[in-house]
VEXFIVO-28135 format. One record per atom (N, C-alpha, C): residue in three letters; residue number from 0; atom name; x, y, z. Coordinates in nm, 3 decimals. Each point is the difference from the previous one (the first is absolute). Layout:
// residues N
{pt 'ala',NUM,'CA',{X,Y,Z}}
...
***
This chain:
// residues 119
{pt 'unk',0,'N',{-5.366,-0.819,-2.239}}
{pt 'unk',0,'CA',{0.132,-0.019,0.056}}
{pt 'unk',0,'C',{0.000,-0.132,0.077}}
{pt 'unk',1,'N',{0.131,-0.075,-0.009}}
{pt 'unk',1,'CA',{-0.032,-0.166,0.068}}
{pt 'unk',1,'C',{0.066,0.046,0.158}}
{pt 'unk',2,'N',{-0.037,-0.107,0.069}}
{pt 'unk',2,'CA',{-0.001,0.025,0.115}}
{pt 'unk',2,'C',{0.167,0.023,0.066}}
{pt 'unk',3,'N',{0.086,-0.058,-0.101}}
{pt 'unk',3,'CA',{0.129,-0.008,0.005}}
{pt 'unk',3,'C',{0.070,0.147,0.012}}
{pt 'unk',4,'N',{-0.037,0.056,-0.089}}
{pt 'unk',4,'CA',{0.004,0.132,-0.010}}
{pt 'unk',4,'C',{-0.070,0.128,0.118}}
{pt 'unk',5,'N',{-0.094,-0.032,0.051}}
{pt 'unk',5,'CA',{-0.035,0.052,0.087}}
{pt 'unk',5,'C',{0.019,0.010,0.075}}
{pt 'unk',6,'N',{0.078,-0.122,0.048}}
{pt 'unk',6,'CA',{0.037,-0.064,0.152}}
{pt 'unk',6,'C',{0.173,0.084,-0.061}}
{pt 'unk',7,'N',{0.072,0.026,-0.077}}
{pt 'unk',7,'CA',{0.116,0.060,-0.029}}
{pt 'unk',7,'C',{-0.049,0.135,0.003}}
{pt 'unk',8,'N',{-0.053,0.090,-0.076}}
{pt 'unk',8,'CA',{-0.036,0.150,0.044}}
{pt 'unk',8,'C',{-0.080,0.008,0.127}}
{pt 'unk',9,'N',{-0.046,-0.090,0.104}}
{pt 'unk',9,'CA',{-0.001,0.049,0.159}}
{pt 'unk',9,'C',{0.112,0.001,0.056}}
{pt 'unk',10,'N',{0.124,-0.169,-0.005}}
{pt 'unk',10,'CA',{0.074,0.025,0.045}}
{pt 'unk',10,'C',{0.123,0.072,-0.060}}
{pt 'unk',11,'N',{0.011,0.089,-0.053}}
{pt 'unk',11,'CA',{0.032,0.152,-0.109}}
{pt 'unk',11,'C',{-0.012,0.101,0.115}}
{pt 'unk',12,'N',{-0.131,0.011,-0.018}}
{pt 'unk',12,'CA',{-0.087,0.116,0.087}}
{pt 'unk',12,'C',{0.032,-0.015,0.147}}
{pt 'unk',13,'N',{-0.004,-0.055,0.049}}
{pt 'unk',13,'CA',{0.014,-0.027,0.171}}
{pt 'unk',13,'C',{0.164,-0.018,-0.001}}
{pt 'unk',14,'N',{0.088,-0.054,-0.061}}
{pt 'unk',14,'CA',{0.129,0.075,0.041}}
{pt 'unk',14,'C',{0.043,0.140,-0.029}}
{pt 'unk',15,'N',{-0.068,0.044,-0.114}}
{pt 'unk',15,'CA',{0.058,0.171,-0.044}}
{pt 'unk',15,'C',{-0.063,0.025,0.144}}
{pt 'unk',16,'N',{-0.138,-0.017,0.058}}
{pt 'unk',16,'CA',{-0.054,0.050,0.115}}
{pt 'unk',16,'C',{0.100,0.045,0.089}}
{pt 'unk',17,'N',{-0.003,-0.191,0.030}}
{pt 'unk',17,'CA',{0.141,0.017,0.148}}
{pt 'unk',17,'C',{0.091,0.053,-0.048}}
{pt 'unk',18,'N',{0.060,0.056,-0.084}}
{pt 'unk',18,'CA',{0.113,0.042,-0.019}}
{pt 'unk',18,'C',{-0.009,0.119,0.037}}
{pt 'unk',19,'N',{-0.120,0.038,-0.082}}
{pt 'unk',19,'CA',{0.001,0.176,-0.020}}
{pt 'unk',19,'C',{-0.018,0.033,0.172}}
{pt 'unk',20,'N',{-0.099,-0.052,0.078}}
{pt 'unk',20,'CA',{-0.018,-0.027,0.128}}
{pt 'unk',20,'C',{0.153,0.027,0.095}}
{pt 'unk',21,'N',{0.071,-0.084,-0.049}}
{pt 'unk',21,'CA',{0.141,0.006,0.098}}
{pt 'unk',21,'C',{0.070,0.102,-0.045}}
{pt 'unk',22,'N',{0.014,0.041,-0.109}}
{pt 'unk',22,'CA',{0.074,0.126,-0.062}}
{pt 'unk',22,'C',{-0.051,0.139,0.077}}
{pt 'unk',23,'N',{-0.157,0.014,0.070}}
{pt 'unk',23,'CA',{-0.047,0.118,0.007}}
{pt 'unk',23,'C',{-0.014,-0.032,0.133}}
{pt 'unk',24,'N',{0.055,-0.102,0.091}}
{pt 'unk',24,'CA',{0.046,0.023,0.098}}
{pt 'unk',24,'C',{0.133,-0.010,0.078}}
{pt 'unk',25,'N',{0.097,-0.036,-0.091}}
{pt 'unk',25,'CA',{0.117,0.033,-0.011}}
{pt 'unk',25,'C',{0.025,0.164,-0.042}}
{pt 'unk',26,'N',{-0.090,0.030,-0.095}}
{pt 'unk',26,'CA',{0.023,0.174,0.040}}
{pt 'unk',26,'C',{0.004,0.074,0.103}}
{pt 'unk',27,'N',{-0.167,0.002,0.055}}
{pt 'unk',27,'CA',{-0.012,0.053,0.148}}
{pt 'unk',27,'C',{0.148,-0.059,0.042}}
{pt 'unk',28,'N',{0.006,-0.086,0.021}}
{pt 'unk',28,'CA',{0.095,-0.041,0.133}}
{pt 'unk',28,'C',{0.134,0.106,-0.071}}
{pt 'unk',29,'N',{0.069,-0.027,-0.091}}
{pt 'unk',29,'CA',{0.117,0.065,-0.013}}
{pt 'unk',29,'C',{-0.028,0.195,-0.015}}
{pt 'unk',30,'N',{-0.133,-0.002,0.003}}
{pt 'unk',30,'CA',{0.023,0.143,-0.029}}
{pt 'unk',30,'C',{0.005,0.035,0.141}}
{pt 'unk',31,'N',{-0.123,-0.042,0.096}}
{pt 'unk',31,'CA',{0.039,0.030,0.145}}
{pt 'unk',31,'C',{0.157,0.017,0.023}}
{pt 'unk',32,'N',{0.081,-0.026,-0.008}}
{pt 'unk',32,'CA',{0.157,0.001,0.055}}
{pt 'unk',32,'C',{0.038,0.143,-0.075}}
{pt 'unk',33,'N',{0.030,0.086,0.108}}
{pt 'unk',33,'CA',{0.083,0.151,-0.062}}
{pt 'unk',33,'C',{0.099,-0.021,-0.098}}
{pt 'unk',34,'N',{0.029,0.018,-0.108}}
{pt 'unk',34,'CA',{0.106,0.028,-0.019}}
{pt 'unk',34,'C',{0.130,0.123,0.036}}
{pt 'unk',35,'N',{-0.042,0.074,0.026}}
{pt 'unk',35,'CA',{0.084,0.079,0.080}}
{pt 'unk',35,'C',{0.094,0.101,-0.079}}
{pt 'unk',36,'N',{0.025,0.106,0.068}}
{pt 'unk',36,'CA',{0.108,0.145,-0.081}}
{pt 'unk',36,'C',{0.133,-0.058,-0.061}}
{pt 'unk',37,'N',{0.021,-0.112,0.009}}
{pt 'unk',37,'CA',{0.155,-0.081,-0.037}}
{pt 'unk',37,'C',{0.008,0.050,-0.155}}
{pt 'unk',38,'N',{0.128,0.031,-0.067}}
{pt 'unk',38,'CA',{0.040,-0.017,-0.103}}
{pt 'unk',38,'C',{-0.027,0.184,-0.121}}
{pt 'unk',39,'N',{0.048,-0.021,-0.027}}
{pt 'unk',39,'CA',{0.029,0.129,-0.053}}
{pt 'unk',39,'C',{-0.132,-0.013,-0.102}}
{pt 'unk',40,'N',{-0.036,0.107,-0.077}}
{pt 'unk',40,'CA',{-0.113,0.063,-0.064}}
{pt 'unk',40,'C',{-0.044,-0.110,-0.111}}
{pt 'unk',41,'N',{0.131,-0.053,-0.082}}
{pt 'unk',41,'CA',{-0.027,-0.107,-0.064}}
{pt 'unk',41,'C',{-0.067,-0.135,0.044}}
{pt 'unk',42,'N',{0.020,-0.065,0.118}}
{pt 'unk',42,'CA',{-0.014,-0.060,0.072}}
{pt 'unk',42,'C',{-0.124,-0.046,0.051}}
{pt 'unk',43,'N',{-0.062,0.160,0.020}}
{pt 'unk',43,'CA',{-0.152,0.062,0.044}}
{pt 'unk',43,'C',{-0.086,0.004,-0.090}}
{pt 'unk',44,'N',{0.041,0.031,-0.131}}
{pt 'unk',44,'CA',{-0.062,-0.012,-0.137}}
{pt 'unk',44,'C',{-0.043,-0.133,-0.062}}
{pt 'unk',45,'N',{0.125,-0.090,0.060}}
{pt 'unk',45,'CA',{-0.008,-0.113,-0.111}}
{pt 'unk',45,'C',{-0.126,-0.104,0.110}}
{pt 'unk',46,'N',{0.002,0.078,0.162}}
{pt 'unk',46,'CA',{-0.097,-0.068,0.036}}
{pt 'unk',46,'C',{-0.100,0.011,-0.004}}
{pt 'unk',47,'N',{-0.027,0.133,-0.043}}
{pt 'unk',47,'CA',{-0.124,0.066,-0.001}}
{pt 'unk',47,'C',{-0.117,-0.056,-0.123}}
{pt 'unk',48,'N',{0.113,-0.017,-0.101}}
{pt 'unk',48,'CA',{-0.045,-0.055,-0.166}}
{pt 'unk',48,'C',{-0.016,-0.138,0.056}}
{pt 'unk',49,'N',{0.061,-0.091,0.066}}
{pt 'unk',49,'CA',{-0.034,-0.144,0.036}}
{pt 'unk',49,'C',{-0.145,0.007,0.081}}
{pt 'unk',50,'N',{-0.022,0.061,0.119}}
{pt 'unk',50,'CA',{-0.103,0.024,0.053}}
{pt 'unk',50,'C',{-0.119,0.058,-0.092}}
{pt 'unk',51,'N',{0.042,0.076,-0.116}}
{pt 'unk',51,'CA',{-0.152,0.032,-0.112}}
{pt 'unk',51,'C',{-0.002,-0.105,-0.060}}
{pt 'unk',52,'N',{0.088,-0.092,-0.075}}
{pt 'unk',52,'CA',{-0.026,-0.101,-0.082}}
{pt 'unk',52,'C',{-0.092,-0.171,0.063}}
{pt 'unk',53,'N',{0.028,0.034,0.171}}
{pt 'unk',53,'CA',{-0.040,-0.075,0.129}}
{pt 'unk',53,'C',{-0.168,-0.001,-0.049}}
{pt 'unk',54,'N',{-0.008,0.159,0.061}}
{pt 'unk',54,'CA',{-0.114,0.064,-0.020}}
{pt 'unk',54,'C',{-0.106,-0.051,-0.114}}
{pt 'unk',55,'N',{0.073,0.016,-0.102}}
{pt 'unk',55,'CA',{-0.077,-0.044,-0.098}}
{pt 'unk',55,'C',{-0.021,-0.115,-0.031}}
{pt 'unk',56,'N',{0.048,-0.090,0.003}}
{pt 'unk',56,'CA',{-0.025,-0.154,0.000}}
{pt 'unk',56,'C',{-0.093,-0.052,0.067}}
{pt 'unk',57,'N',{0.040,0.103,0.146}}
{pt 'unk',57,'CA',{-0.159,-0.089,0.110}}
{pt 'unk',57,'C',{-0.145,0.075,-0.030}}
{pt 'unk',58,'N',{0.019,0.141,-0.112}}
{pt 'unk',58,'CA',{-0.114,0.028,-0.098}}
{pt 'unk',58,'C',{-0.030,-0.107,-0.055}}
{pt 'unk',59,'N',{0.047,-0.038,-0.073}}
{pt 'unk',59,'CA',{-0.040,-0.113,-0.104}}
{pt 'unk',59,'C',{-0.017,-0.134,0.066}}
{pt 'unk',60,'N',{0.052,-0.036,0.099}}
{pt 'unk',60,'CA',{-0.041,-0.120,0.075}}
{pt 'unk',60,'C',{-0.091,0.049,0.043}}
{pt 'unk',61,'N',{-0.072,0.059,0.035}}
{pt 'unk',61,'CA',{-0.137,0.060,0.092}}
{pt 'unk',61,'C',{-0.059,-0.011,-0.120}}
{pt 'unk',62,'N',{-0.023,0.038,-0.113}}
{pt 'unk',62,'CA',{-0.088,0.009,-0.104}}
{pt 'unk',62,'C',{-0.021,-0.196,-0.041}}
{pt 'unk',63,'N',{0.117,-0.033,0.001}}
{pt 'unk',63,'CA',{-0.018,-0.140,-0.109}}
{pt 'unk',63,'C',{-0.030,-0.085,0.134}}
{pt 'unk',64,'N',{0.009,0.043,0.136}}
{pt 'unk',64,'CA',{-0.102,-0.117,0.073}}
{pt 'unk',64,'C',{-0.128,-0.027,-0.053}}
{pt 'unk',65,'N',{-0.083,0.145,0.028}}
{pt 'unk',65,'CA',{-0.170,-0.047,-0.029}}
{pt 'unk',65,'C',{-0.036,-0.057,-0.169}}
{pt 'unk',66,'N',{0.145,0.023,-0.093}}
{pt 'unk',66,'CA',{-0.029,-0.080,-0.093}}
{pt 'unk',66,'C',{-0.016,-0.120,0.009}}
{pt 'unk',67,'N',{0.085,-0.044,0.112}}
{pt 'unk',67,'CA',{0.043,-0.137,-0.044}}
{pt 'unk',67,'C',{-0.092,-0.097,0.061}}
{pt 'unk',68,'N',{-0.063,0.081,0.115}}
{pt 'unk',68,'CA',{-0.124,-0.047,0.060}}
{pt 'unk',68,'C',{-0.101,-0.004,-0.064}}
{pt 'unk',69,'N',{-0.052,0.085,-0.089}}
{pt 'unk',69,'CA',{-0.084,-0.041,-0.077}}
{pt 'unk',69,'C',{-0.003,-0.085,-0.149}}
{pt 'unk',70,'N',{0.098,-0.003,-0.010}}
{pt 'unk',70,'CA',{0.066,-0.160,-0.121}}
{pt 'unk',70,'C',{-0.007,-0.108,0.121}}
{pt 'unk',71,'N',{-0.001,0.016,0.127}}
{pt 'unk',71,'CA',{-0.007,-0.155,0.071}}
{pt 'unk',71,'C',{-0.163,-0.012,-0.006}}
{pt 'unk',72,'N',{-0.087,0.125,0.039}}
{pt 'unk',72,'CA',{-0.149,-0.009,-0.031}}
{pt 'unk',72,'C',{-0.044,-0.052,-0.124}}
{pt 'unk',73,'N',{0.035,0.032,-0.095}}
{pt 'unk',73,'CA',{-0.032,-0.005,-0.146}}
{pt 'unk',73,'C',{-0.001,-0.183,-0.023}}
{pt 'unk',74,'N',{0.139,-0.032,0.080}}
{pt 'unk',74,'CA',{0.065,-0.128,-0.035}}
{pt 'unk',74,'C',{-0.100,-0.090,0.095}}
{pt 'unk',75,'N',{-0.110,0.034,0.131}}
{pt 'unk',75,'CA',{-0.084,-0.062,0.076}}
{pt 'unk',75,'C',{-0.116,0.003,-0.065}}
{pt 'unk',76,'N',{-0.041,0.114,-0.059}}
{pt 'unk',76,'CA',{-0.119,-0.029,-0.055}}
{pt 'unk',76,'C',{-0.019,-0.009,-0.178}}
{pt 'unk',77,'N',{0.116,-0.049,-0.026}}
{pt 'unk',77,'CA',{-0.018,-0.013,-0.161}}
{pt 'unk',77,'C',{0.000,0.095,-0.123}}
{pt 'unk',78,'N',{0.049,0.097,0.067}}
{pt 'unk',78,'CA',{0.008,0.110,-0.126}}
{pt 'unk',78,'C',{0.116,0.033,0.007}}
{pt 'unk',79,'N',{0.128,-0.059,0.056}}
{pt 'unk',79,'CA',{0.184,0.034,-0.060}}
{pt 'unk',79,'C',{-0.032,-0.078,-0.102}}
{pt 'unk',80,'N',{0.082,0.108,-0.120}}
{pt 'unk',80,'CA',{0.069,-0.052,-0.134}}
{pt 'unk',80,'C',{-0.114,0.098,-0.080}}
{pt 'unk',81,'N',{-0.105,0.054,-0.005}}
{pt 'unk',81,'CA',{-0.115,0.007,-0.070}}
{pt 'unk',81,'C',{-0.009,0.193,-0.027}}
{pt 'unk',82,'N',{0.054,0.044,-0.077}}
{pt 'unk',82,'CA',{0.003,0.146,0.008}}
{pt 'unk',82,'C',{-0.179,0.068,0.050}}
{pt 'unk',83,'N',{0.027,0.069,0.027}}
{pt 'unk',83,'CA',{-0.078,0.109,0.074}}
{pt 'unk',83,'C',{-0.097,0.092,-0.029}}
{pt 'unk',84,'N',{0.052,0.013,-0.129}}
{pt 'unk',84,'CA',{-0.044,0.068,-0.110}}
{pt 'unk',84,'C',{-0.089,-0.058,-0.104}}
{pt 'unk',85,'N',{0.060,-0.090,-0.131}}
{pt 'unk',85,'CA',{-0.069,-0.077,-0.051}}
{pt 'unk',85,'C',{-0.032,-0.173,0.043}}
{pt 'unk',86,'N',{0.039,-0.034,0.066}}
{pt 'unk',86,'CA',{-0.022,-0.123,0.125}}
{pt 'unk',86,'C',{0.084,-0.074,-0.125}}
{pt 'unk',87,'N',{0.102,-0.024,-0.071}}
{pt 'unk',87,'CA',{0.077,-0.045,-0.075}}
{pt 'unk',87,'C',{0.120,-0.125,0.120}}
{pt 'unk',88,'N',{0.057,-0.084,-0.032}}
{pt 'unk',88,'CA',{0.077,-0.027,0.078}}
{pt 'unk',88,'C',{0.157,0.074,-0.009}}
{pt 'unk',89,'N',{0.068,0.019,0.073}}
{pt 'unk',89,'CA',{0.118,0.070,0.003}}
{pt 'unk',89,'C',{0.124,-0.091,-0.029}}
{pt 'unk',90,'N',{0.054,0.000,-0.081}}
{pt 'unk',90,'CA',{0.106,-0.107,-0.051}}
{pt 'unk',90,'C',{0.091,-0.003,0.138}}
{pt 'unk',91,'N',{0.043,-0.134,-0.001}}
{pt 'unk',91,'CA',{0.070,-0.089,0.108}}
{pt 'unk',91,'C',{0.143,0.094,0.013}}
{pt 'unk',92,'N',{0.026,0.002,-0.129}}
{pt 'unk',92,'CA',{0.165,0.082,0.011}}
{pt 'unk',92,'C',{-0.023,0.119,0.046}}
{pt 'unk',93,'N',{-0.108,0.092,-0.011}}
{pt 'unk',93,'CA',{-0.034,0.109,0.069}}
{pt 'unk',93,'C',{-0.013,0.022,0.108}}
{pt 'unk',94,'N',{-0.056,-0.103,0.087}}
{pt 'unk',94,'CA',{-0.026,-0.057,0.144}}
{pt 'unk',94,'C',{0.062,-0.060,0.095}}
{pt 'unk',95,'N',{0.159,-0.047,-0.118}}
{pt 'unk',95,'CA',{0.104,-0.040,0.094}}
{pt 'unk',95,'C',{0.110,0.114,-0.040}}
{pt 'unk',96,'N',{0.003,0.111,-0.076}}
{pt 'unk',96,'CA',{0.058,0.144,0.006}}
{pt 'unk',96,'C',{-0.056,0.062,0.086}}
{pt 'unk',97,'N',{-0.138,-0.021,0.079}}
{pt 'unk',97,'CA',{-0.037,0.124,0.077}}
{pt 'unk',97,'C',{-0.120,-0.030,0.078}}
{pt 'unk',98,'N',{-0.015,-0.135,0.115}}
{pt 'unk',98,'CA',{-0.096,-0.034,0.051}}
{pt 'unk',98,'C',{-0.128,0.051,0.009}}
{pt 'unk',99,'N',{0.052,0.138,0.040}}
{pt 'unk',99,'CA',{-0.153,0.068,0.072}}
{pt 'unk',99,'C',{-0.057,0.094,-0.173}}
{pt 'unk',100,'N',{0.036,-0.071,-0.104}}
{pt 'unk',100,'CA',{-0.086,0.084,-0.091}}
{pt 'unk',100,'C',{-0.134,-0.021,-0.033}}
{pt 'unk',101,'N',{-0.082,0.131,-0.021}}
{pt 'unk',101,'CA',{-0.156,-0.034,0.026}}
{pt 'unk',101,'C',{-0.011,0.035,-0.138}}
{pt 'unk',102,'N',{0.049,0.025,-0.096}}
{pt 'unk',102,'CA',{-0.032,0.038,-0.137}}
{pt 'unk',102,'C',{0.088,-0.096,-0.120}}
{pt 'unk',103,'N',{-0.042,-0.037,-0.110}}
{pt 'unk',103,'CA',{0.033,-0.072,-0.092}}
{pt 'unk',103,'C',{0.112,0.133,-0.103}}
{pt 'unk',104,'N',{0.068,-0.032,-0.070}}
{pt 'unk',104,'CA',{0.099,0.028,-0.039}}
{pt 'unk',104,'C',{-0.097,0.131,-0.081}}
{pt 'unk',105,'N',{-0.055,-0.061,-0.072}}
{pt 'unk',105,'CA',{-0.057,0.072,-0.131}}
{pt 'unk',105,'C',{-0.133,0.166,0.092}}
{pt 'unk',106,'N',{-0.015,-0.053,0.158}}
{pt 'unk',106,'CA',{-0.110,0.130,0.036}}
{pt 'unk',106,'C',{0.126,0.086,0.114}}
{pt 'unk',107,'N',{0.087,-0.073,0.062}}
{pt 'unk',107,'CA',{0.098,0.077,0.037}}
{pt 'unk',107,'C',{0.066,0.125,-0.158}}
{pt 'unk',108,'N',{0.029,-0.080,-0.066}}
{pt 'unk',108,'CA',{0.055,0.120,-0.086}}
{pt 'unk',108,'C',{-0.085,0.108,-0.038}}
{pt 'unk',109,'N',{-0.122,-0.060,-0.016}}
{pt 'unk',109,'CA',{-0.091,0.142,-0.027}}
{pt 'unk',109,'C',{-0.066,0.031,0.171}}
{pt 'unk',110,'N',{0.027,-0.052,0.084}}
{pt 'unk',110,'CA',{-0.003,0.124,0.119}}
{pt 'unk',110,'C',{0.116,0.073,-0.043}}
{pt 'unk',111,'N',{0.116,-0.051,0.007}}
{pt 'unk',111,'CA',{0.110,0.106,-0.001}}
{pt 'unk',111,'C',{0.077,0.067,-0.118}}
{pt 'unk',112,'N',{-0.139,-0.031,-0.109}}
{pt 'unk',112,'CA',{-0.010,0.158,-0.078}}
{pt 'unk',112,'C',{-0.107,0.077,-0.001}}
{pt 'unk',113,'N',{-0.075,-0.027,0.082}}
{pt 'unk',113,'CA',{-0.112,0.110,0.066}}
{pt 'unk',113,'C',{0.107,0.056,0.098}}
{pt 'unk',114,'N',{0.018,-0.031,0.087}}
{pt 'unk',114,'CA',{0.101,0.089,0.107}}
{pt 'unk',114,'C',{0.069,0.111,-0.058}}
{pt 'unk',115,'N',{0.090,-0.061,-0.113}}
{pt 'unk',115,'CA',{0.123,0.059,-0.081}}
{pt 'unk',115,'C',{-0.146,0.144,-0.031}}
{pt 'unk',116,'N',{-0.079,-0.040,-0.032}}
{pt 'unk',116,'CA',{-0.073,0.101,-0.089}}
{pt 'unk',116,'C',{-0.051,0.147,0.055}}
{pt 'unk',117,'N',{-0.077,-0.077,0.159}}
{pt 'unk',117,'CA',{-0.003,0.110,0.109}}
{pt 'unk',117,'C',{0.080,0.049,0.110}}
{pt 'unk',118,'N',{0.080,-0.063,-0.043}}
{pt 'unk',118,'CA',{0.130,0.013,0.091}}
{pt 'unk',118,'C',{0.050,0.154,-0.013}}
***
């Protein structure tokens, strides 16, 4: 991978960071504030479903931090781009669909038809 590229999937990686970073503390902060008994049952519902869908996002931001930290490791010591599996390189278009991928197209699909299998 040329250095051009590298220096573009860190600075990739370190803004999804800060981003994901400000998003999951913009949660805390807005969830701290009550929302309060106001508004009829619908009202209570439709906040309730906003507050699970909340919920779940700062799941997945909690998960795709320590990814993304370790695609910034990978990217320090020379092994981003390089699957995991068969040490193959991971195509560029793959890597700018999905920074933190540690598997090449062709061993992701057969992880995830082993899964499908014991699943």
């Amino acid at each position: 991978m040329r250095t051009r590229e590298i220096n573009s999937f860190k600075t990739l990686l370190l803004e999804q960071r800060s981003e994901l970073l400000n998003r999951m503390v913009a949660f805390r902060t807005e969830t701290l504030v009550p929302v309060g008994e106001r508004g009829d049952e619908g009202d209570r519902a439709t906040s309730e479903l906003d507050l699970s869908r909340a919920v779940r996002d700062q799941e997945r931001a909690s998960a795709l931090l320590p990814k993304i930290d370790r695609a910034l490791q990978r990217l320090s010591d020379g092994s981003y781009g390089l699957c995991e599996v068969c040490e193959e390189p991971i195509g560029i278009a793959r890597l700018k669909a999905r920074p933190v991928a540690t598997l090449c197209i062709a061993c992701k699909e057969e992880q995830e038809q082993t899964e499908k299998i014991f699943a």
